[in-house]
N, C-alpha and C positions, 0 to 999 in steps of 0.2 A: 549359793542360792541367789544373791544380789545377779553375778551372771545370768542364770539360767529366768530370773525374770525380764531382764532386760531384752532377752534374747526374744522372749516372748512377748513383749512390747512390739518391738519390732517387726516381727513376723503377724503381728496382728495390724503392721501400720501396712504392710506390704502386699498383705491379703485383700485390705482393707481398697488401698488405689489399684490394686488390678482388677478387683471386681467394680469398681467405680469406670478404670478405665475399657473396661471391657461392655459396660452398661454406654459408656458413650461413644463408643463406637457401633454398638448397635442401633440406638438411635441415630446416630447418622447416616446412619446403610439405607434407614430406613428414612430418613428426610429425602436421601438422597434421589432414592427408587421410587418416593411421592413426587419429586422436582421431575425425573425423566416422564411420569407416565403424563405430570402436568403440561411438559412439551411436547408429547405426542399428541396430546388430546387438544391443546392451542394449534398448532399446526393443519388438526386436521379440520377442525373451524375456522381457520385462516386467522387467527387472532394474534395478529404481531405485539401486541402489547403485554400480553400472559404468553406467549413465549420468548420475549427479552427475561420476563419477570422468572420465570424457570429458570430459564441458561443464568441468569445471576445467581439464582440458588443455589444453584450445581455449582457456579464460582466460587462461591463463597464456603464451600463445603470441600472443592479440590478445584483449590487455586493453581494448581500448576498443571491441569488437563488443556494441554492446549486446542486439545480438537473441539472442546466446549466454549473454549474464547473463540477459536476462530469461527463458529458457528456466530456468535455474539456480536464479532465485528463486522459480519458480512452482512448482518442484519441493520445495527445501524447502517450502514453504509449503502446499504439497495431502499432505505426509508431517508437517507440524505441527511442522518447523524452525524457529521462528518467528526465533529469533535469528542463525539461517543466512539466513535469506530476508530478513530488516532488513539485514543486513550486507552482501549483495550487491545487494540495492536502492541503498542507498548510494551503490555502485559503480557502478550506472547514473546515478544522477543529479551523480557526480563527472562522469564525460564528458559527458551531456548534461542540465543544472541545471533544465531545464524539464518531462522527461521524465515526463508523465503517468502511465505504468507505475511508474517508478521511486516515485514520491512514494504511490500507491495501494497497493501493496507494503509499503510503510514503514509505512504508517499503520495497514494494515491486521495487519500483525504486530505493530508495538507496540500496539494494541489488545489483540489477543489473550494479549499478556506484561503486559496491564494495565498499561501505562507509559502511563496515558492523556494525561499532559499532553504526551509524544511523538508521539502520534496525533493531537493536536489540529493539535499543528505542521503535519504533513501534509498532514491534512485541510485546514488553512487555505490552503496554498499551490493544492493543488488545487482547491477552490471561488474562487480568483484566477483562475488558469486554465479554469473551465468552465463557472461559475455553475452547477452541477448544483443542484437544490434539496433530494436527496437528500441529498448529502456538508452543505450546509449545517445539517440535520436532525441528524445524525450528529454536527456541532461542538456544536451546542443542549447533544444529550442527555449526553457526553462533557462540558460543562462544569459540568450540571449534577454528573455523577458526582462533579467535582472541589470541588464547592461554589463554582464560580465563578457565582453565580446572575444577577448583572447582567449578563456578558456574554454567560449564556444565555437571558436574558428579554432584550435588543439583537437577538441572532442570530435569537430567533423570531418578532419582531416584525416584522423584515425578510424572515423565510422567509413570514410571513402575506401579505406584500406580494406576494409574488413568484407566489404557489400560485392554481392554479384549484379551482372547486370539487369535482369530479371526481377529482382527483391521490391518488393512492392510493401506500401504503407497505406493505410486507412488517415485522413485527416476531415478534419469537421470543415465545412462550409460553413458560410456566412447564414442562411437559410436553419439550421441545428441539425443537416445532415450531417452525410459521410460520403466522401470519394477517395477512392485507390487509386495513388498515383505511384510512379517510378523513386525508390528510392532517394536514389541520384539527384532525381527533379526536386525532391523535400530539400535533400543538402544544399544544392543551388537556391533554391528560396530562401531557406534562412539565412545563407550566404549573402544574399539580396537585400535582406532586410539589417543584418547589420550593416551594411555599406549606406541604404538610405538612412540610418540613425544616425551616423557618423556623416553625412553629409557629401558623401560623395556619389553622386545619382548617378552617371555615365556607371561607374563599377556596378553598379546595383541594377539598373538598366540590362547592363550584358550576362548577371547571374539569372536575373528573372529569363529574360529571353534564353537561357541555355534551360532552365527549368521545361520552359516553354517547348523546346525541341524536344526534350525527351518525353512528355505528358500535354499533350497539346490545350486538353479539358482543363489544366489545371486551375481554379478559380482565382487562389492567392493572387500568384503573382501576374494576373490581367487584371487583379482591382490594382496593385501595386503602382504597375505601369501607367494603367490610366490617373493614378494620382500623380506618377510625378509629370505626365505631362498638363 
């Protein structure tokens, strides 16, 4: 008898947490499917602020939906969160460690919070993943900022290897535009510019000027030039 009670203890404890857990799973079906209609309807009021506040709820609810972080990141990060949009990158590539978004995210906010040797990180894992010859470009110029000059005169030597001669880049002007110059002509500038940090102007000199032949608009390396003389 003592058995057959106990048994039934039990199966009244086990009745007991599935219908408990079954009650809170519907309540969260149902937070959850309040958070999405709440994003819709932020969205379509343009209300960036009550649609972070959803997409957190939807996080907090399914923490390992990364297409709901990566929604979350892009948002800080197009409103210039940059330490909200690294922090939930993060959280993308805790769940998925490969996560191309996740890692471009990262990189590209610590960039922007000038934590460049953060960005480098980044960037390096994603040039593992893509061989993009751009983000490789991007390590170059980034190491040079850091004064790491060998392992960005290594990284342009190998991006030299990789480029056609046609391969064009977007870089910012002094102004907060953008000009498309000649690959090639970006590696010779930066080329240029670690030689004027290191002191030797004549080398720096003849990389600007080969820039120069291939991109003749290029603005860099004419303010360069006219510095050093």
């Amino acid at each position: 008898m003592k058995r057959i009670k106990l048994f039934s203890v039990m199966l009244v404890l086990m009745l007991t947490t599935f219908m408990t857990y079954a009650q809170d799973s519907t309540y969260i079906a149902n937070e959850y499917n309040k958070a999405v209609l709440l994003y819709q309807k932020a969205q379509r009021y343009n209300d960036t602020e009550l649609s972070k506040q959803a997409l957190l709820e939807m996080s907090l609810m399914n923490p390992t939906d990364t297409a709901v972080l990566r929604t979350l990141a892009e948002l800080y990060f197009s409103n210039r969160q940059f330490v909200s949009s690294a922090l939930v990158a993060q959280d993308i590539n805790i769940v998925d460690p490969t996560s191309i978004v996740g890692l471009e995210i990262q990189a590209l906010s610590y960039e922007n919070l000038r934590l460049y040797d953060k960005a480098v990180e980044n960037y390096e894992k994603l040039w593992l993943q893509t061989e993009d010859i751009y983000i490789l470009f991007q390590i170059s110029y980034l190491q040079y900022t850091l004064e790491r000059f060998e392992e960005s005169r290594n990284n342009l030597k190998i991006l030299e290897s990789k480029i056609k001669a046609d391969d064009m880049v977007q870089l910012n002007t002094s102004d907060g535009n953008s000009q498309e110059v000649k690959m090639m002509a970006a590696i010779e500038n930066v080329r240029g510019l670690i030689e004027l940090e290191r002191g030797n102007n004549e080398e720096a000199k003849t990389h600007f000027n080969k820039a120069l032949e291939l991109s003749p608009d290029f603005e860099s390396p004419k303010i360069s030039l006219e510095g050093i003389k």
